[in-house]
C-alpha positions in Angstrom: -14.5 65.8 -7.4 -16.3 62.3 -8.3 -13.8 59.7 -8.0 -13.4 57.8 -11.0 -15.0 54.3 -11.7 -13.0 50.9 -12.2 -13.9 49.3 -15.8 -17.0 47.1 -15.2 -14.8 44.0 -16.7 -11.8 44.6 -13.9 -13.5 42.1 -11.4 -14.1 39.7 -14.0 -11.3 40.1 -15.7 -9.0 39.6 -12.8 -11.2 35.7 -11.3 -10.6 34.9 -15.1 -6.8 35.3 -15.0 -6.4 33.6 -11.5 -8.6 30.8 -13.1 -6.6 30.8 -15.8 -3.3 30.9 -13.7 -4.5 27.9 -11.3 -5.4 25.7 -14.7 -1.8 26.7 -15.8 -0.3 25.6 -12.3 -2.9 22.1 -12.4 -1.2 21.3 -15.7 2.2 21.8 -15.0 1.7 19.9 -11.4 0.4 17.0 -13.4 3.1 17.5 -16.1 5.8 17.4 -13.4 5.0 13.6 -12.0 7.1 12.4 -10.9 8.9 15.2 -8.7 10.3 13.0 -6.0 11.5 9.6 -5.7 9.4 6.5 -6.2 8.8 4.1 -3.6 8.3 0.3 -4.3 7.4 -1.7 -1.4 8.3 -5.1 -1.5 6.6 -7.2 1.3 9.5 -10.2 0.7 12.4 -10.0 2.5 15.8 -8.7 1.3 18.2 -11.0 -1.2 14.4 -12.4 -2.3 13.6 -13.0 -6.3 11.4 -10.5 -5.9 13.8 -8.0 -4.2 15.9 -8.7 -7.2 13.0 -7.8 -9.9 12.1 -4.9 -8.2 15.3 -3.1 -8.5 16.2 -4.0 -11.9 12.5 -2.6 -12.6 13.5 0.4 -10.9 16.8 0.9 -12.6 15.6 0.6 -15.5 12.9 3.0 -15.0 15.0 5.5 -13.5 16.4 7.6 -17.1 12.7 8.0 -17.9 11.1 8.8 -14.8 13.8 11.6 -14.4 13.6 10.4 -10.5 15.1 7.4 -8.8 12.6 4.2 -7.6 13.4 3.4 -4.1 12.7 0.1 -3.3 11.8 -0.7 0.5 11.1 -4.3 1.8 8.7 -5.1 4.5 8.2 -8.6 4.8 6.1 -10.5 7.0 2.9 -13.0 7.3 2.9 -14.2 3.6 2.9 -10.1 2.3 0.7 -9.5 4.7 2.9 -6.6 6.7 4.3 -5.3 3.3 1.2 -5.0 1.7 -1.1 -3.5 4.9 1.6 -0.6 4.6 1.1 0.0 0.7 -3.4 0.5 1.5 -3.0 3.3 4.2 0.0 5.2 1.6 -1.2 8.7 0.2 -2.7 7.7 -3.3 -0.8 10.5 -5.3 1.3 8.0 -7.5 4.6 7.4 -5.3 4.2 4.5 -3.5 3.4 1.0 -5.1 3.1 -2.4 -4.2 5.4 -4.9 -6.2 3.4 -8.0 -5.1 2.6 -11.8 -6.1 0.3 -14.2 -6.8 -0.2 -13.9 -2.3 -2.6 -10.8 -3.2 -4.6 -13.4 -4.5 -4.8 -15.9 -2.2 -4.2 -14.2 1.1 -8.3 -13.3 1.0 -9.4 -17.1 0.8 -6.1 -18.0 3.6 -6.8 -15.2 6.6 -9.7 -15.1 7.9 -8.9 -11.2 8.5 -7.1 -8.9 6.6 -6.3 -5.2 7.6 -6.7 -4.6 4.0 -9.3 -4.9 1.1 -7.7 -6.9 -2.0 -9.8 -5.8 -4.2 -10.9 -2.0 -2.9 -7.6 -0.9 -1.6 -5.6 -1.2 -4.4 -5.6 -0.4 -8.4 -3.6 -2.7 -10.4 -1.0 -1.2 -12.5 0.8 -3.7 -14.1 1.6 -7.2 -14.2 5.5 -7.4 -14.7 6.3 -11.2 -14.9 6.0 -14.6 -13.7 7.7 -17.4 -12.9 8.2 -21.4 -14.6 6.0 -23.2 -11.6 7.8 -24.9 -8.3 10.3 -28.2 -8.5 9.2 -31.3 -6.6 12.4 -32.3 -5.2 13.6 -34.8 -2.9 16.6 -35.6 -0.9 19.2 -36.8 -2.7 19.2 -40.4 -1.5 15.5 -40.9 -1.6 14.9 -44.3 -2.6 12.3 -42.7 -6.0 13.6 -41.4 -8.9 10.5 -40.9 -10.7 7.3 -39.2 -9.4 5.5 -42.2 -9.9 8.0 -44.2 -7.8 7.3 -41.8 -5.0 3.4 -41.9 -5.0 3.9 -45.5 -5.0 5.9 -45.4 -2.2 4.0 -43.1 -0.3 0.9 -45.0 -0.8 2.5 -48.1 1.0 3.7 -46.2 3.5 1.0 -43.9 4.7 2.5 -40.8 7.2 6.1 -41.9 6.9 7.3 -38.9 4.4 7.6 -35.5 5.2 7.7 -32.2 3.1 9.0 -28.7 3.8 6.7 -25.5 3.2 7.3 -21.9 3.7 4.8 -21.5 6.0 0.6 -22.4 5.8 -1.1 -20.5 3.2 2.2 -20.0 1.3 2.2 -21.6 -2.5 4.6 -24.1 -1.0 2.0 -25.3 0.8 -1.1 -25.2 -1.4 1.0 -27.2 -4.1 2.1 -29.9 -1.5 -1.2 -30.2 -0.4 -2.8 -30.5 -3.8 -0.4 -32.8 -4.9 -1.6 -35.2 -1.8 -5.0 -34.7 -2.5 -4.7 -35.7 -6.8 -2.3 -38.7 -5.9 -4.2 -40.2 -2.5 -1.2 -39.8 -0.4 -0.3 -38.7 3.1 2.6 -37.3 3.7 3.5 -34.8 6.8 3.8 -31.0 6.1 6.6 -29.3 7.9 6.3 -25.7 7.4 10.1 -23.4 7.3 10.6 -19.6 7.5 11.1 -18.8 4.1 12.6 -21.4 1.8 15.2 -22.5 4.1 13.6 -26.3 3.4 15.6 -26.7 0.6 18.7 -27.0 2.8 17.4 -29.6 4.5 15.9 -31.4 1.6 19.8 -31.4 0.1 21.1 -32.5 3.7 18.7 -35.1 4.1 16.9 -33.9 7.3 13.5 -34.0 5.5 12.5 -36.2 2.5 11.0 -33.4 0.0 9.2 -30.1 -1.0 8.2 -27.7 -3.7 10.9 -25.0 -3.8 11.1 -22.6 -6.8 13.3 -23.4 -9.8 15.7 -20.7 -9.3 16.2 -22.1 -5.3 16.4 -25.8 -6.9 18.0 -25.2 -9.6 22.1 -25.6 -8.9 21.5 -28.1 -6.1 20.0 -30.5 -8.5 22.2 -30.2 -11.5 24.9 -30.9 -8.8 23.1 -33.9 -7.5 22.4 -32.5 -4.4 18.9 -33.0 -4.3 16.7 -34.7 -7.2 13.7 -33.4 -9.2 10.5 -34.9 -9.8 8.2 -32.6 -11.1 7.7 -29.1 -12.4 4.4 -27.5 -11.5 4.1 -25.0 -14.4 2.3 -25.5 -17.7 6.1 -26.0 -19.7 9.6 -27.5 -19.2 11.9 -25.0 -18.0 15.0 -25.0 -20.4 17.2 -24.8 -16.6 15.7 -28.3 -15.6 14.5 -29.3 -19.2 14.8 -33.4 -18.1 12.4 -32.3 -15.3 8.6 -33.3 -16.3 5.4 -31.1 -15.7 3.0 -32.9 -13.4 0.4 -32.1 -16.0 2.9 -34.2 -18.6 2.3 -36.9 -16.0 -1.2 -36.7 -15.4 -1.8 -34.2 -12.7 -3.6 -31.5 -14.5 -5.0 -29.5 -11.6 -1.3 -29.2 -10.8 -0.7 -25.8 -12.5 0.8 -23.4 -10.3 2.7 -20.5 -11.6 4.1 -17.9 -9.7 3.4 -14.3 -10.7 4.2 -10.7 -9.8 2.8 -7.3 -10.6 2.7 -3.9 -9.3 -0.9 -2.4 -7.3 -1.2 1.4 -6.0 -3.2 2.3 -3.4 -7.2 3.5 -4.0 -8.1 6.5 -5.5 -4.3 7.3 -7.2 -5.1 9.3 -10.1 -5.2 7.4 -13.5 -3.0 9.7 -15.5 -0.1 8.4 -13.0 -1.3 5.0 -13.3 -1.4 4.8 -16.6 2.2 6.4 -16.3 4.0 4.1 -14.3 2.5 1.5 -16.4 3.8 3.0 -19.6 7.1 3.0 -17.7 6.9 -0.8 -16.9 6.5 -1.9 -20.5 9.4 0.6 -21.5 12.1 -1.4 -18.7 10.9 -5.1 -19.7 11.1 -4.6 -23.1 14.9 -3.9 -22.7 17.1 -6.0 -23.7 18.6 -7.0 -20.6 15.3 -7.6 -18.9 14.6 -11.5 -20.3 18.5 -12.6 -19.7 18.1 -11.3 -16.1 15.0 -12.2 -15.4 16.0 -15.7 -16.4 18.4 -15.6 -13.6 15.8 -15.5 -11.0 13.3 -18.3 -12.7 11.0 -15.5 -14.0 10.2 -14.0 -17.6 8.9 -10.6 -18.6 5.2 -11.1 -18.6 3.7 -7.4 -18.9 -0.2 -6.7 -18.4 -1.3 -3.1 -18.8 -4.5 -1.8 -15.7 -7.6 -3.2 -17.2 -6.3 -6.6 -18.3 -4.0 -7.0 -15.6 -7.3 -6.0 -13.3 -9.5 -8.8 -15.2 -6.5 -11.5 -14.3 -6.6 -10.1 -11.0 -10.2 -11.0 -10.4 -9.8 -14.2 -12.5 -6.8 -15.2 -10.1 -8.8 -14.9 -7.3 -11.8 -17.5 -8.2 -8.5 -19.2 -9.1 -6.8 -19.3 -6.5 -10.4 -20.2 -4.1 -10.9 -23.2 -5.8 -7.5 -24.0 -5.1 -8.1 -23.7 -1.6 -11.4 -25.8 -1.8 -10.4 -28.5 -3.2 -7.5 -29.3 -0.3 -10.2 -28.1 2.1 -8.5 -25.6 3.7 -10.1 -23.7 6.1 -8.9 -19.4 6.5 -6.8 -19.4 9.9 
């Protein structure tokens, strides 16, 4: 007896519905991001600002994402360490880089990265940035008024020091640009971290540039005094404190910044996720009052614009860099 025939269509019929099934499974893989926890790396070390932002960003995040946002630190060599680990992550949308302004500048201050700034990464979001650097100086200093202090500099070539977190480190750049705008020398003494501003307020070293959340109390309590605010505004925690630009510095316009990058190649629906995400947690209304806390503000960027100030950051920050001459170490 012949045995009878399958349906022509069977064959067919059955690669349609496993095509059909695997475009089914596709979408509900991409409709399930995130199904694990979130990691943020922070390459600043623990108790930092940044630390700080990066788990109030998470927190906030959290209810949304349906998944908690772990945040790691790795610190080392100016973001370096921290930010090496981030380029060499899977690029499926669970590990980000909450970096700073160093992204930026790290290219024009190392003569070798492990990393590509630019090619490694995709910028997600910028999340916020901070009222500039305080020039401060030990409390018994003998200048009350930056232009006391150039003065006195400039007849005593050499004899001053300042503290900086290390070369290459903002610190640093803005001491060093301040010498070169006011033709002075004074001696650059470079700290881990921004343990200078304890020896500023002891008197062990005459000044420094040390963030306005770090200078902050010690001034208003007269333990150290303030000269000069690098950022474009007053900062209503120092608001007697002058901008160097007020005084005639323009060049001197330093803001610190932060923002999140993911590695190469994550998909952009995830992306454009964690971005949406981002916007959603600093528009709370806790996000301004805490941030203040730290010396920062909200300042959100979605990818492409916060990619275009990338790029713009870094001519930016080169010409920085040129005019102190500094040469990549």
């Amino acid at each position: 007896m012949a045995q009878a025939r399958r349906p022509a269509w069977h064959g067919h019929s059955l690669v349609a519905g496993i095509f059909a099934l695997s475009l089914f499974t596709g979408a509900a893989a991409a409709e399930d991001y995130p199904n694990k926890p979130v990691h943020f790396i922070v390459p600043f070390s623990a108790g930092s600002s940044p630390d700080g932002f990066a788990r109030f960003l998470g927190e906030k995040m959290q209810p949304s994402l349906g998944q908690p946002v772990v945040v790691e630190m790795k610190p080392g060599a100016n973001s370096i360490v921290g930010t090496a680990y981030v380029a060499i992550q899977p690029a499926d949308g669970y590990t980000f880089l909450f970096g700073s302004f160093s992204h930026t500048s790290n290219p024009f201050i190392k003569a070798k990265l492990p990393y590509d700034s630019i090619n490694d990464f995709i910028p997600v979001a910028m999340v916020g940035r901070t009222a500039g650097l305080v020039f401060i100086t030990r409390p018994d200093f003998p200048a009350n008024t930056l232009e006391e202090f150039v003065k006195l500099a400039k007849a005593n070539p050499g004899k001053y020091a300042y503290g900086h977190a290390g070369v290459g480190n903002v610190a640093h750049i803005a001491g060093e640009l301040f010498k070169k705008m006011a033709g002075i020398q004074i001696t650059g003494v470079p700290y881990t971290g921004s343990n200078f501003g304890a020896d500023v307020a002891g008197g062990n070293i005459d000044t420094g540039m040390l963030a306005v959340v770090a200078a902050q109390s010690l001034v208003q309590a007269g333990k150290m005094k303030a000269l000069a605010l690098t950022g474009p505004k007053r900062t209503s925690s120092l608001p007697n404190v002058p901008t160097f630009q007020e005084l005639g510095y323009k060049e001197m316009d330093l803001v610190g910044w932060f923002g999140l990058w993911a590695p190469a190649k994550t998909p952009r629906d995830r992306i454009e996720r964690i971005a949406k995400e981002v916007q959603k947690a600093l528009d709370s209304p806790e996000a301004v009052s805490f941030l203040d806390r730290l010396g920062m503000e909200p300042a959100y960027l979605p990818p492409k614009p916060f990619s275009d100030f990338v790029a713009e950051d870094m001519v930016r920050q080169k010409n920085f860099l040129n005019m102190i001459g500094f040469v990549p170490q």
